[in-house]
N, C-alpha and C positions, 0 to 999 in steps of 0.2 A: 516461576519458569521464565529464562529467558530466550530470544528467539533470532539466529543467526542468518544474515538473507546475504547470500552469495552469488555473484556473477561469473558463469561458467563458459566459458569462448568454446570451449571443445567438445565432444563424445567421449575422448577418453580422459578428459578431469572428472567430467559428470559420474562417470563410472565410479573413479576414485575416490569421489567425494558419499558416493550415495557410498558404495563399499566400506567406508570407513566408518560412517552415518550406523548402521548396520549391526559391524563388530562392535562398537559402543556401547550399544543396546538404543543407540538413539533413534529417534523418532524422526524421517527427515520426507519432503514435501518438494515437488516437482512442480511449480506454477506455471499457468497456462497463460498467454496473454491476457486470457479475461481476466484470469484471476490477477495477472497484473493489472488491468486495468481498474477493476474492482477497487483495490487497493485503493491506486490511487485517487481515484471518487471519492471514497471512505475519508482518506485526507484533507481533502476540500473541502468536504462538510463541516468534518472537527476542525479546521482550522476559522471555517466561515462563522461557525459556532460559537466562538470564543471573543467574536468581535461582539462590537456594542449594538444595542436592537436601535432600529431605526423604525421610527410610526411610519404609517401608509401616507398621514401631510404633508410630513417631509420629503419624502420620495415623489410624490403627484407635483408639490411645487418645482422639484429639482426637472420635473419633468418639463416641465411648462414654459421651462427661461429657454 
């Protein structure tokens, strides 16, 4: 499954959009700021994630200069 995130300026797209969402039989999702915000947390993490581990004496010394 893949997952569509659309940005909606109006009341009457949003309409449109859930409306058609609907008729499709699809499954469609109204995000709240939190849950935008959430997101994006979520992203920063998995990004932060992916980078390479740094020990705690590297970091202490970085700190130090």
């Amino acid at each position: 499954m893949e997952t569509i995130i659309i940005n909606i300026k109006t009341q009457k797209d949003k309409l449109l959009f859930t409306s058609l969402a609907n008729r499709l039989k699809l499954k469609s999702k109204i995000l709240s700021e939190e849950d935008k915000e959430d997101f994006g947390l979520l992203k920063a993490m998995l990004e932060a994630k992916e980078e390479d581990y740094v020990d705690r004496e590297t970091i202490m010394k970085s700190l130090r200069k």
